[in-house]
C-alpha positions as a LaTeX table, in Angstrom:
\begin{tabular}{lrrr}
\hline
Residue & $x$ (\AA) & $y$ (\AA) & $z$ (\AA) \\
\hline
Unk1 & 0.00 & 0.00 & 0.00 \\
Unk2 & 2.78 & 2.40 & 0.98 \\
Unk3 & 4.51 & 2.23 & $-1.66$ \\
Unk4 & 1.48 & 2.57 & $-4.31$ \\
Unk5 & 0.72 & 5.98 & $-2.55$ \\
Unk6 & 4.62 & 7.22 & $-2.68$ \\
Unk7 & 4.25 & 5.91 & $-6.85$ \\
Unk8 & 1.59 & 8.42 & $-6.71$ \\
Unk9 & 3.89 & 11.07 & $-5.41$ \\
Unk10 & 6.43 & 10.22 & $-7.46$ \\
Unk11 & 4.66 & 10.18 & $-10.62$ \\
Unk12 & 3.27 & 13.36 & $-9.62$ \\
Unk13 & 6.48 & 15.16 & $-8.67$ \\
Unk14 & 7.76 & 14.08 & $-12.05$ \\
Unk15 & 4.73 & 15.53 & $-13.80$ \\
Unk16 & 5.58 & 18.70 & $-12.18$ \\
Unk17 & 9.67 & 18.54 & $-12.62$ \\
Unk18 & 8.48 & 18.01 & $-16.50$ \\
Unk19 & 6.54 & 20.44 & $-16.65$ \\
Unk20 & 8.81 & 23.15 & $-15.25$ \\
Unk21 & 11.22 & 22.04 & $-17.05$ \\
Unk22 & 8.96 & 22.37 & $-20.63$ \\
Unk23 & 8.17 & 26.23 & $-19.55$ \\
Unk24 & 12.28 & 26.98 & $-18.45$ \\
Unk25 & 12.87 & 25.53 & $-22.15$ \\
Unk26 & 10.66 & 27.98 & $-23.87$ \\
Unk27 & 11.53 & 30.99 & $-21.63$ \\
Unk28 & 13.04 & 32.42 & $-25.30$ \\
Unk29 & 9.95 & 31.16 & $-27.54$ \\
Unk30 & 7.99 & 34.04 & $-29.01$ \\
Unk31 & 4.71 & 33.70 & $-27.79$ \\
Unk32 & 4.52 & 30.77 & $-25.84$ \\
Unk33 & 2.39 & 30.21 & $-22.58$ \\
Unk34 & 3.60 & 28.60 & $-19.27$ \\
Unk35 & 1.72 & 25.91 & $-17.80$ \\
Unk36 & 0.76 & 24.87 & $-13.94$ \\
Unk37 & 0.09 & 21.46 & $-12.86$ \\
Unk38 & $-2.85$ & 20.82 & $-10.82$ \\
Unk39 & $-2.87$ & 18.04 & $-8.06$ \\
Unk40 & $-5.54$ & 16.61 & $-6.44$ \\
Unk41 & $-5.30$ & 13.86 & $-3.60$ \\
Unk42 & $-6.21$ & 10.04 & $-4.05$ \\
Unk43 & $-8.45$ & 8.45 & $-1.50$ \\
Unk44 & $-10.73$ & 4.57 & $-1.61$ \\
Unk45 & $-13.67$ & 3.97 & $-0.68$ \\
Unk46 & $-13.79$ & 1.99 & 2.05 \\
Unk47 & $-16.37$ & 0.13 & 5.05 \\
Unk48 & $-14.58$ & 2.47 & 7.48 \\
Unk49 & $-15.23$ & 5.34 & 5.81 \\
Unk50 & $-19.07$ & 4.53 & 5.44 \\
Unk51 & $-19.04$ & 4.20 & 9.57 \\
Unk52 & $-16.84$ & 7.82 & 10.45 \\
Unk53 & $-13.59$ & 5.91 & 10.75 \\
Unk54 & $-10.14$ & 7.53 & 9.29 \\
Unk55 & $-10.18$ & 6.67 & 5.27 \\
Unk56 & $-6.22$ & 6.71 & 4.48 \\
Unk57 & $-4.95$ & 8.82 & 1.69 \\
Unk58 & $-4.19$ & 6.39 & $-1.51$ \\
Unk59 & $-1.75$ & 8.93 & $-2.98$ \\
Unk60 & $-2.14$ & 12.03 & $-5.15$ \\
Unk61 & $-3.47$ & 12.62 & $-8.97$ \\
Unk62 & $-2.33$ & 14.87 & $-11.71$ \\
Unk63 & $-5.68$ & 16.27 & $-12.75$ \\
Unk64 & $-5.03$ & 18.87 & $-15.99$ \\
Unk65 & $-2.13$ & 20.98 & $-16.84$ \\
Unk66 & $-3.44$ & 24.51 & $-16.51$ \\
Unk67 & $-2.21$ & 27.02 & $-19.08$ \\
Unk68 & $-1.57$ & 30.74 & $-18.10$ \\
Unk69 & $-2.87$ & 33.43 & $-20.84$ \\
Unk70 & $-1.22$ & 36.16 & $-19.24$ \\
Unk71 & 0.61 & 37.78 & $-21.50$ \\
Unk72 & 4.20 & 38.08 & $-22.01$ \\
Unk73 & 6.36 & 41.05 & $-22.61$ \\
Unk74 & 6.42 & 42.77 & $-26.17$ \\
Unk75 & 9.93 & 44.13 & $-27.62$ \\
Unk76 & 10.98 & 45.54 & $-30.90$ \\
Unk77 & 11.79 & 43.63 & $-33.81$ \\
Unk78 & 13.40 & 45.43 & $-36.47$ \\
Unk79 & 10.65 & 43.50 & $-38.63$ \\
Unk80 & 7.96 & 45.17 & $-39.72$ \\
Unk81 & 5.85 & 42.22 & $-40.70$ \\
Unk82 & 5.91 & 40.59 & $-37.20$ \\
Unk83 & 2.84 & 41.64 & $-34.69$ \\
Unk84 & 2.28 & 41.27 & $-31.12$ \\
Unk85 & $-1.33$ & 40.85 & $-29.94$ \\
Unk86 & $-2.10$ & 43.79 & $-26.96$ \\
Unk87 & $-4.78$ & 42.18 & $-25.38$ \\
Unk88 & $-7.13$ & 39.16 & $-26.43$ \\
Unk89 & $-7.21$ & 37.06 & $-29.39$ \\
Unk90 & $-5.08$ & 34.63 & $-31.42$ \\
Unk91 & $-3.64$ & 34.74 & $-34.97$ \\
Unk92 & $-4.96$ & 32.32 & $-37.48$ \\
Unk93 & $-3.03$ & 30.08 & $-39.50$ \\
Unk94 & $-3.39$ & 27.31 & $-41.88$ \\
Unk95 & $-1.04$ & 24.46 & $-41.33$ \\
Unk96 & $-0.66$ & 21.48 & $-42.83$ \\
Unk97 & $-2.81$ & 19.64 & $-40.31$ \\
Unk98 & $-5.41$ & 22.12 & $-40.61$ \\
Unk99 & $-6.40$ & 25.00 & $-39.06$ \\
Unk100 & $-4.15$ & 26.33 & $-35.60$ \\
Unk101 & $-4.12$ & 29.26 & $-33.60$ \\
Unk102 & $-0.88$ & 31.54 & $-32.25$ \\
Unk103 & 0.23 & 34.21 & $-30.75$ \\
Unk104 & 3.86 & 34.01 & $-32.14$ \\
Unk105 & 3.69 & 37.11 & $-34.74$ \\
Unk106 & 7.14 & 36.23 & $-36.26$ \\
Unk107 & 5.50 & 36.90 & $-40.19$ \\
Unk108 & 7.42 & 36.64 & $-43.95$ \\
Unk109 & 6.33 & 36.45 & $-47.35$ \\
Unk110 & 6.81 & 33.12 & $-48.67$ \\
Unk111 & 7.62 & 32.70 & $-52.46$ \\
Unk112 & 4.27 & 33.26 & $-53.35$ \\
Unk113 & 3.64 & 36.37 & $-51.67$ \\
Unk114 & 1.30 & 34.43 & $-49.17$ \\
Unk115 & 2.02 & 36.09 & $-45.33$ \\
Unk116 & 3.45 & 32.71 & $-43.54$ \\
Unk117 & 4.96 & 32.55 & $-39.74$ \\
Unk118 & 8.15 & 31.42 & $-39.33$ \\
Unk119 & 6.59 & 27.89 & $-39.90$ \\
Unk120 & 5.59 & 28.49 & $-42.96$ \\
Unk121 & 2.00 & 28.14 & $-42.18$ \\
Unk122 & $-0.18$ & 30.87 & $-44.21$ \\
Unk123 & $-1.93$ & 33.43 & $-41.85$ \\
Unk124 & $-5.72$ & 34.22 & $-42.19$ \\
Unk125 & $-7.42$ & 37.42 & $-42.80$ \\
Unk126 & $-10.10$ & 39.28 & $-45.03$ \\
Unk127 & $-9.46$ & 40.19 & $-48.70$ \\
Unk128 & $-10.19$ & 43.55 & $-49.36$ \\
Unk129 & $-13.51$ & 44.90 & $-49.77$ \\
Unk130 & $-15.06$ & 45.88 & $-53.29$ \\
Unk131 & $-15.18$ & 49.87 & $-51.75$ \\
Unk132 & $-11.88$ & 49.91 & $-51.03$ \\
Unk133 & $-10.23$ & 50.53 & $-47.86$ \\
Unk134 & $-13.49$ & 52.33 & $-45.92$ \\
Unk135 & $-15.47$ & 49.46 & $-46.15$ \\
Unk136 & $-15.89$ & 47.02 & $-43.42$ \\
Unk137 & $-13.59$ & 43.61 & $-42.99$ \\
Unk138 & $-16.55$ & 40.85 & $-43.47$ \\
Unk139 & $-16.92$ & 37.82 & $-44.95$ \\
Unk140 & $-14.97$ & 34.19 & $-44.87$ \\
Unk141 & $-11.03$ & 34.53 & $-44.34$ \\
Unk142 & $-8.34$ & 32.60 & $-45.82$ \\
Unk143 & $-4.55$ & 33.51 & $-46.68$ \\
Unk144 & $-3.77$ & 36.51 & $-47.61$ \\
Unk145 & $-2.18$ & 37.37 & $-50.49$ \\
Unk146 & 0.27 & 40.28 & $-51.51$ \\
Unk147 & 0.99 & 41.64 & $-55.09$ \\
Unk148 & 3.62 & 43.87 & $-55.15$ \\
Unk149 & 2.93 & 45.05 & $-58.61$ \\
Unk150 & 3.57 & 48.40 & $-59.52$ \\
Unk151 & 0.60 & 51.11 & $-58.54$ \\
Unk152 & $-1.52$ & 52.05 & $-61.97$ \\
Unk153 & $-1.74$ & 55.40 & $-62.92$ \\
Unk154 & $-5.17$ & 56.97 & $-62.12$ \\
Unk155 & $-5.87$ & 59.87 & $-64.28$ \\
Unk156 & $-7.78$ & 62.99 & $-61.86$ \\
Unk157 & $-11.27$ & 63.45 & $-61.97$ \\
Unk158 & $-12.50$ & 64.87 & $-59.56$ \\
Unk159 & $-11.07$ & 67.60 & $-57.23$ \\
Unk160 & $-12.27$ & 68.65 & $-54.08$ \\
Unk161 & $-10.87$ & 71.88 & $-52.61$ \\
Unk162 & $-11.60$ & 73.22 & $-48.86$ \\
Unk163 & $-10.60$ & 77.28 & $-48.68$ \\
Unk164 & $-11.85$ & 80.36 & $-46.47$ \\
Unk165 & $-12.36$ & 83.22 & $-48.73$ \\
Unk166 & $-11.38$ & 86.32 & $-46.81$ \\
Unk167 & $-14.83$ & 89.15 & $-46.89$ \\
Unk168 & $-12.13$ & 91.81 & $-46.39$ \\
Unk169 & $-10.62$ & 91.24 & $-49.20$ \\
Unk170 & $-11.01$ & 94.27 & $-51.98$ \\
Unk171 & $-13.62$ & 93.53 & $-54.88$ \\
Unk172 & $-12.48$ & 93.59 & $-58.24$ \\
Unk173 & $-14.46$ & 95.32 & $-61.06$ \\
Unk174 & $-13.98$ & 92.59 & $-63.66$ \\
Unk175 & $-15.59$ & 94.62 & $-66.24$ \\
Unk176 & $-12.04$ & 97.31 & $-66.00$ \\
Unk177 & $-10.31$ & 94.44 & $-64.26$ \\
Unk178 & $-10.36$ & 91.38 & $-66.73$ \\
Unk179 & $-9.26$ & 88.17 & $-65.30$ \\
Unk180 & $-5.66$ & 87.25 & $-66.25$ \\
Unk181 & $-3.13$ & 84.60 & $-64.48$ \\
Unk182 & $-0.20$ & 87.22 & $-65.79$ \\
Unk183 & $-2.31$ & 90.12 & $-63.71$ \\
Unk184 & $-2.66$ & 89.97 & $-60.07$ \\
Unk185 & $-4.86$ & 92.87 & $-59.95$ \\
Unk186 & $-7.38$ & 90.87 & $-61.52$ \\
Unk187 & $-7.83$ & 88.21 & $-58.91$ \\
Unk188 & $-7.37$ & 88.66 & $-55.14$ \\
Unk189 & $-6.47$ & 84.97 & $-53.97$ \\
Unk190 & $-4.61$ & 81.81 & $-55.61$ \\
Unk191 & $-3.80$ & 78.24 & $-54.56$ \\
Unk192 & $-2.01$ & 75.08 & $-56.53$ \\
Unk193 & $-2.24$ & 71.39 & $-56.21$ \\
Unk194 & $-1.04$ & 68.53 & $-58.42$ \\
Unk195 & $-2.83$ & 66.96 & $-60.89$ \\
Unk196 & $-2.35$ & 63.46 & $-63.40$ \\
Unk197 & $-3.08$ & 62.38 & $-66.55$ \\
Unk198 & $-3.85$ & 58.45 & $-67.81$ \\
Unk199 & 0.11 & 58.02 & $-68.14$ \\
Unk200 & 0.86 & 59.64 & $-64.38$ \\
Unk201 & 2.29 & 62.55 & $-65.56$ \\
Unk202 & 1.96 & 65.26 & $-62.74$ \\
Unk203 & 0.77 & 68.76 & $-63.81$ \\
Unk204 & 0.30 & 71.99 & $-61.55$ \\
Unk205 & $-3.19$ & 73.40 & $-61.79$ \\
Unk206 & $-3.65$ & 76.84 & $-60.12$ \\
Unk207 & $-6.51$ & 77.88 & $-59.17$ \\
Unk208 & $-7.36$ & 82.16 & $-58.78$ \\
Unk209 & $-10.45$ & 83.69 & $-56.46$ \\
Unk210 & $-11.61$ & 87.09 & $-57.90$ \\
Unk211 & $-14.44$ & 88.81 & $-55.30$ \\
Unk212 & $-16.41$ & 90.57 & $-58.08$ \\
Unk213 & $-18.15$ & 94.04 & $-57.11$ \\
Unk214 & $-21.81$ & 94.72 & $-57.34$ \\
Unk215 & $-22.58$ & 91.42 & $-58.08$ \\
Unk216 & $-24.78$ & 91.09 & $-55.03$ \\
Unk217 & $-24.42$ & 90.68 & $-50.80$ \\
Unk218 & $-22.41$ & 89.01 & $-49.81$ \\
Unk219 & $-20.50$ & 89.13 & $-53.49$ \\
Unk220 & $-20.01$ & 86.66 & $-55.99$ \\
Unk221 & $-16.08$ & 84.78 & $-56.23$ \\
Unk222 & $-15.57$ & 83.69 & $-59.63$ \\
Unk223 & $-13.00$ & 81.29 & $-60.09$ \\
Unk224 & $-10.56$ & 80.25 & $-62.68$ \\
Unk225 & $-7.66$ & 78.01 & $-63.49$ \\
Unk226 & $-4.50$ & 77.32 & $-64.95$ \\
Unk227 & $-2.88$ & 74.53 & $-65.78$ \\
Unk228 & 0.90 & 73.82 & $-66.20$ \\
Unk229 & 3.57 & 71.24 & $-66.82$ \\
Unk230 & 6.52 & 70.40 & $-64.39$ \\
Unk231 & 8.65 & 73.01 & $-66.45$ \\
Unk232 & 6.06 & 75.46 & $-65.94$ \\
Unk233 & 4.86 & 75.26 & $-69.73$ \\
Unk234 & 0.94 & 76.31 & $-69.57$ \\
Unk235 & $-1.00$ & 73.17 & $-70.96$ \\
Unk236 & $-4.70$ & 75.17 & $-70.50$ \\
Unk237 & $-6.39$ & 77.73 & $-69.02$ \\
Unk238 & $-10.06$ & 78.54 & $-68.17$ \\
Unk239 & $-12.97$ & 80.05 & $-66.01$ \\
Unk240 & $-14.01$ & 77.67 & $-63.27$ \\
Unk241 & $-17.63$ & 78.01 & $-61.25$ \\
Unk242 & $-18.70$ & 80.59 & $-59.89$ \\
Unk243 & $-18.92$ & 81.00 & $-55.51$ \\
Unk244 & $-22.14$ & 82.07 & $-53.85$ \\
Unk245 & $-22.73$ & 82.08 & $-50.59$ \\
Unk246 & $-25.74$ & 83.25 & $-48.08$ \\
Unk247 & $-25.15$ & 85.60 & $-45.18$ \\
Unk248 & $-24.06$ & 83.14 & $-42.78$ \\
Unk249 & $-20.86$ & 82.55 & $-45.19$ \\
Unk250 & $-21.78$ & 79.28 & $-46.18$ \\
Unk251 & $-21.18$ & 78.20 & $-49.87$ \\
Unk252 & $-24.54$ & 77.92 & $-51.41$ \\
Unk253 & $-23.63$ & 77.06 & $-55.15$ \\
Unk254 & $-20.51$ & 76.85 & $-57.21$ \\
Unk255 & $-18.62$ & 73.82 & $-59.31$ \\
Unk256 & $-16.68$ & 73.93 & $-62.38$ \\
Unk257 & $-14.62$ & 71.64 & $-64.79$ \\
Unk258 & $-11.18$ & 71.61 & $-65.33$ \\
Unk259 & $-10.60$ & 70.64 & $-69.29$ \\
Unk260 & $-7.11$ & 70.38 & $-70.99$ \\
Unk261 & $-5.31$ & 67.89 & $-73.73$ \\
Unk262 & $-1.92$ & 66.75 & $-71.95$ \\
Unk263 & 1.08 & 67.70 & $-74.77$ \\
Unk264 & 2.52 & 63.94 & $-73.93$ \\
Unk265 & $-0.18$ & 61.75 & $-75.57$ \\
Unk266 & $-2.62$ & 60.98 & $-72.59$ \\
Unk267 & $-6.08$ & 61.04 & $-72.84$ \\
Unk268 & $-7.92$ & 64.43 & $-72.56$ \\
Unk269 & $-8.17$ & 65.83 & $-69.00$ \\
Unk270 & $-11.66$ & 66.58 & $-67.76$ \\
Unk271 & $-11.42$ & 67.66 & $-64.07$ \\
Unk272 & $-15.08$ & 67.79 & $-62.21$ \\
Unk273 & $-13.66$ & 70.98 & $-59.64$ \\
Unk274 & $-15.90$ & 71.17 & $-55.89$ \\
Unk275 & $-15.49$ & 73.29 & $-53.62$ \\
Unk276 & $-16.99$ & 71.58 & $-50.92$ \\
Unk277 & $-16.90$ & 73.32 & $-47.27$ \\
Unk278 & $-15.77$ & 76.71 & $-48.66$ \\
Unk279 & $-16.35$ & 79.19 & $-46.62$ \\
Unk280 & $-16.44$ & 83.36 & $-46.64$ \\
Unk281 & $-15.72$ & 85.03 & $-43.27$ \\
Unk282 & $-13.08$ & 87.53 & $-41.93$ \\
Unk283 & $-10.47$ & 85.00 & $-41.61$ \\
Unk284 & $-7.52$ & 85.19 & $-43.90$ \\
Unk285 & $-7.45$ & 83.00 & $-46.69$ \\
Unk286 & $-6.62$ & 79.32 & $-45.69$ \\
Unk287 & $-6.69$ & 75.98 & $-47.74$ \\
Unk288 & $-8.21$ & 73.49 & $-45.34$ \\
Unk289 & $-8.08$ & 70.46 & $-47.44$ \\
Unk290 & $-7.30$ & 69.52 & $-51.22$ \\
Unk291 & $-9.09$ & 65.83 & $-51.83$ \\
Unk292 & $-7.19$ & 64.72 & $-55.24$ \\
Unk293 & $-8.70$ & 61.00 & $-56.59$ \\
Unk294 & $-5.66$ & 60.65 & $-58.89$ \\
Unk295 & $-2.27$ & 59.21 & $-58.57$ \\
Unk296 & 0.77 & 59.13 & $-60.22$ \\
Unk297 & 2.27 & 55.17 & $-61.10$ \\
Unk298 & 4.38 & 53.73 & $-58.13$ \\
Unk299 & 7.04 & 50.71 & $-57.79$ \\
Unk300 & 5.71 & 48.82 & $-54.71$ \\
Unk301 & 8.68 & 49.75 & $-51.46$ \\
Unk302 & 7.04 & 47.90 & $-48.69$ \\
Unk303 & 4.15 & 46.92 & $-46.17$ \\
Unk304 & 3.05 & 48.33 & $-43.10$ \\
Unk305 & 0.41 & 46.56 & $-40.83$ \\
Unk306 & $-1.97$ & 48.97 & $-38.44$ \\
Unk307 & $-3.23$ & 48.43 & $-34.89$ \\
Unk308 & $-6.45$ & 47.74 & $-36.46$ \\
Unk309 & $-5.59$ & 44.34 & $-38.97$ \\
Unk310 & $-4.94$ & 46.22 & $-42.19$ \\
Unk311 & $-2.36$ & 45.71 & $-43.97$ \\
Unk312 & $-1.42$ & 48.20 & $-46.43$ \\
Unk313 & 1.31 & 48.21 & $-49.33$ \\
Unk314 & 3.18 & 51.63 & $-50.12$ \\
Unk315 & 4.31 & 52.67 & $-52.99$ \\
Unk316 & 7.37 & 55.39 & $-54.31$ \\
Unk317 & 4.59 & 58.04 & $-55.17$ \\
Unk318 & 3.44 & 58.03 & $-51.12$ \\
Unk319 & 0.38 & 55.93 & $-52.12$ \\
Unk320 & $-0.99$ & 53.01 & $-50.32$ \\
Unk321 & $-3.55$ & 50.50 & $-51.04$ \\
Unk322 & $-5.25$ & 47.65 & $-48.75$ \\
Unk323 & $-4.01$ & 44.22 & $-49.24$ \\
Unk324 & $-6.41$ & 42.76 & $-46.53$ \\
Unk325 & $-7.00$ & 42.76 & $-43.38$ \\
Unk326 & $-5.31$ & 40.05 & $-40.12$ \\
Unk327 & $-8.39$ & 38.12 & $-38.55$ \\
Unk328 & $-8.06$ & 37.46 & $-34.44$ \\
Unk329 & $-9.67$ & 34.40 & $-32.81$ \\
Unk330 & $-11.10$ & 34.18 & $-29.84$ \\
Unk331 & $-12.41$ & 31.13 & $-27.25$ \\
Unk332 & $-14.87$ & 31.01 & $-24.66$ \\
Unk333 & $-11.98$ & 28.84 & $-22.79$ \\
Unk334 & $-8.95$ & 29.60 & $-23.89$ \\
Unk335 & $-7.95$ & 27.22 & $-21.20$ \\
Unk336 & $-9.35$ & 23.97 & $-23.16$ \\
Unk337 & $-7.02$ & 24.41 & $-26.00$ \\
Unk338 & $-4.82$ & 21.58 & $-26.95$ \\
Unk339 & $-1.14$ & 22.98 & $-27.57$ \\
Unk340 & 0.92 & 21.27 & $-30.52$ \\
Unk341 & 3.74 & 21.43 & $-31.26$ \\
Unk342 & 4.86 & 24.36 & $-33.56$ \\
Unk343 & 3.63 & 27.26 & $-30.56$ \\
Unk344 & 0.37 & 26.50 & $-31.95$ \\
Unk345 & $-2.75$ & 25.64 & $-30.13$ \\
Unk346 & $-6.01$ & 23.66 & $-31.91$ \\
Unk347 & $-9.76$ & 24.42 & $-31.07$ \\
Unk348 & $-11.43$ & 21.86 & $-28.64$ \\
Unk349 & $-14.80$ & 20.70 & $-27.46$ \\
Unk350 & $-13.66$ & 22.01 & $-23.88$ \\
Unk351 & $-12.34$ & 25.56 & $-25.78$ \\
Unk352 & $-15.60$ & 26.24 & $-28.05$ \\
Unk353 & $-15.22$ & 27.21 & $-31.55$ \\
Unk354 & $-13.45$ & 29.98 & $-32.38$ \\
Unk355 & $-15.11$ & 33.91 & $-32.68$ \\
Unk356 & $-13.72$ & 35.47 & $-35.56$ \\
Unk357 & $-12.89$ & 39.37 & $-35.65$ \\
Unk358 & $-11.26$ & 42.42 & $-37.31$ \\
Unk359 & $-8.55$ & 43.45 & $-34.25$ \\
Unk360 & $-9.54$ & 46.05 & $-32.08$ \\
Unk361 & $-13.56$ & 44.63 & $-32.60$ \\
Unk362 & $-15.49$ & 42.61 & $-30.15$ \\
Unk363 & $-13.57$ & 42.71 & $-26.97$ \\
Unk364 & $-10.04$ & 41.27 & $-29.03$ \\
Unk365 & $-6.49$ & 43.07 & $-28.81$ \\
Unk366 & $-4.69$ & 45.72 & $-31.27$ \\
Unk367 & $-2.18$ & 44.46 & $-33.05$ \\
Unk368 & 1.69 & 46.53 & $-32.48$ \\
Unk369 & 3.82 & 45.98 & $-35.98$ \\
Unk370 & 7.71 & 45.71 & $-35.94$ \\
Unk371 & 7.41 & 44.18 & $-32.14$ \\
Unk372 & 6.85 & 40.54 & $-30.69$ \\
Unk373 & 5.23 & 39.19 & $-27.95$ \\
Unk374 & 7.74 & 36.70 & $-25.69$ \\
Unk375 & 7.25 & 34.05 & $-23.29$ \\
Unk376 & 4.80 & 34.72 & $-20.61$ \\
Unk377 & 7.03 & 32.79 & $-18.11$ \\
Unk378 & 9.01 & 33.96 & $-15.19$ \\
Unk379 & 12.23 & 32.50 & $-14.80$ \\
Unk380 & 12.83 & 33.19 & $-10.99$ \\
Unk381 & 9.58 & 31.42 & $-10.00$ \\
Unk382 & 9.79 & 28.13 & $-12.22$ \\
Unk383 & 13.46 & 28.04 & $-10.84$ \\
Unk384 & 11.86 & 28.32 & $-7.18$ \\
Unk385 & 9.44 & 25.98 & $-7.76$ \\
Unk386 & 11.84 & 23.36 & $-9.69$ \\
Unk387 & 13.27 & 23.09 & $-5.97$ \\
Unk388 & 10.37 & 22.43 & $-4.55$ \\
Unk389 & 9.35 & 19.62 & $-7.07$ \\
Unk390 & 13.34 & 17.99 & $-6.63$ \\
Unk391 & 12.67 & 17.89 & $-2.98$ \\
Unk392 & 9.00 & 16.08 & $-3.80$ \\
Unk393 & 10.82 & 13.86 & $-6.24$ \\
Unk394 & 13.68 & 13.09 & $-3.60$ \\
Unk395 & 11.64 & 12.76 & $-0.62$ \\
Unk396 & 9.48 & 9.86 & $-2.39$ \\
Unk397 & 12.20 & 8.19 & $-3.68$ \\
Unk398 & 13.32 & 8.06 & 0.10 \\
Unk399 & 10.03 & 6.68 & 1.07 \\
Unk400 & 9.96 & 4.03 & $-1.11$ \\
Unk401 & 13.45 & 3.09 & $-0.38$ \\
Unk402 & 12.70 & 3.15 & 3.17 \\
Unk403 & 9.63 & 0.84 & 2.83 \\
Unk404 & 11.75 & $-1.55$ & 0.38 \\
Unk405 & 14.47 & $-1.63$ & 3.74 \\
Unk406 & 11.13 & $-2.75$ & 5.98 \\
Unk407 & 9.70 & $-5.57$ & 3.47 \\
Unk408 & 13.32 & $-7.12$ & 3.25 \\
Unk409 & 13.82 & $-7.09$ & 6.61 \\
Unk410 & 10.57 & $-8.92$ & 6.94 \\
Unk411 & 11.54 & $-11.74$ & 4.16 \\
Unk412 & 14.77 & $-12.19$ & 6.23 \\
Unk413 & 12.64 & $-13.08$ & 9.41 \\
Unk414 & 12.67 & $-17.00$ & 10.55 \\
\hline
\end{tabular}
């Protein structure tokens, strides 16, 4: 009997000297989780028991390894593919087993432009929505995939300008006063932004406010353009709309179009120009925001991945564009997972399926680029407690050799 129940303990203490051991080994492995053994003690039923008597202790049982989620600290990588997780949630990835879950943010492009980890197993996300990069990350997720093509020149179509037109500002009798971009009696403000054709070619267009007297209260701006190349050669030239606001200084009416044939071949230029949140007031004249819908081409230079999942590529010209968004799992139980090998963890029947979400949605964690998330365990108290379970380990071993001293003595009896 004794030496069943000290079996127990030593069983036990070697469960926990394992363990320990496991989480000392991994105190360097991005991502991983330390684990706790829990213990629970081993008694028979018995006829003794049933009347009040004493029921002796049988030994003690290793009930479940308990893993800790806390999470571990995050340093800079250098990298900036790899993520750590702040807060809750795991990454996704598709290994050759089948679907696993990780915290270890250690990312590449594999030959195929697929985002792996270090494994080489493809991480999951959302494809980018038809509406671009405003629209919402829905939908099934699988591997996401990044072209590194260059950017395609989008001719400008549309151009959006925010100003303040300053009240004070002396009106201009247009009828003595002419508009002309080589006069600047003739209008009283002026501001330029670029502008592309179908081949990318950037042009400057210019754009003049004249406040024209007695044509009402408050007056009438009138607006027109100019359009040059990059050696300052004037492509085109034209009036633009015409500004009215009401008393208040809001703009009330006024749009124009920007037209112009390109000298290097591209198609025509026809420029739809807004004026959008224009205001008049005694303010000096200020240019809140230009809103251009055309680019320039760019060679692809890199990626960049935000708090929020999306992963964008950038381009020479300062563009961007969405290449889709990181998906974050989370469990009901994180604590029924099943770790594999690989710092990867599957989905069980005790964990739940798994919640999927954009990061930063539905109670998961942000996502830090260029940084990594380390081990979660603490070296001083696994080497503390690897003491403790060497003097379990040691002090069973005594027992039993102390009961194998009492049964020989016994055999040796006449």
């Amino acid at each position: 009997m004794t030496l069943s129940v000290e079996l127990t303990g030593l069983q036990a203490a070697q469960t926990d000297l394992d363990t320990i051991g496991n989480n000392i080994a991994n105190v360097g492995t991005d991502g991983f989780k330390a684990s706790t053994p829990n213990f629970s003690s081993l008694y028979g039923a018995s006829l003794a028991g049933a009347t009040g008597g004493a029921i002796p202790g049988q030994g003690v049982l290793t009930n479940s390894l308990s893993q800790l989620f806390t999470e571990g600290t995050i340093s800079q990588s250098g990298n900036p593919l790899d993520i750590a997780i702040n807060g809750n949630g795991f990454l996704q990835v598709q290994t050759p087993s089948g679907l696993a879950y990780t915290r270890d943010g250690s990312l590449q492009l594999d030959a195929n432009g697929v985002i792996t980890n270090d494994t080489g197993a493809a991480v999951l996300g959302y494809s980018p929505v038809a509406s671009g990069s405003n629209g919402t990350a829905t939908g099934p997720i699988g591997p996401i995939q990044i072209s590194e093509a260059n950017l395609t020149p989008v001719a400008t179509s549309t151009l959006t300008m925010d100003v303040n037109l300053p009240s004070t500002d002396p009106q201009i009798d247009t009828a003595t006063t002419p508009f002309s971009i080589t006069d600047p009696a003739s209008y009283n403000e002026s501001t330029t932004t670029t502008v592309y054709d179908s081949l990318g070619t950037p042009s400057t267009l210019t754009t003049y406010f004249t406040q024209v007297s007695g044509s009402g209260s408050p007056p009438q701006w009138q607006t027109h353009w100019g359009l040059s190349s990059a050696t300052g050669t004037l492509i085109g030239s034209g009036a633009g709309g015409t500004l009215t606001f009401n008393s208040s200084g809001v703009l009330t009416a006024g749009s124009g179009t920007v037209s112009a044939t390109p000298p290097n071949g591209a198609a025509a230029l026809s420029i739809a120009q807004k004026f959008t949140g224009t205001t008049l007031s005694n303010l000096p004249f200020t240019v809140s925001s230009i809103d251009n819908n055309g680019n320039g081409g760019g060679q692809f230079s890199g990626l960049s991945i935000n708090p929020n999942g999306n992963i964008l590529a950038q381009y020479s010209n300062g563009a961007t564009k969405l290449m889709g968004t990181i998906a974050l799992a989370s469990f009901v139980n994180p604590q029924g997972l099943t770790a594999v090998q690989g710092n990867n963890w599957l989905a069980s029947a005790a964990s739940g399926a798994a919640v999927t979400n954009p990061p930063g949605t539905a109670g998961l964690g942000t996502l830090e680029s260029g940084a990594l998330e380390g081990s979660n365990v603490d070296l001083s108290t696994q080497l503390v407690n690897l003491i403790v379970a060497q003097q379990a380990y040691q002090a069973n071993v005594q027992g039993i050799n102390v009961d194998q001293q009492d049964v020989q003595r016994l055999l040796t009896l006449q």
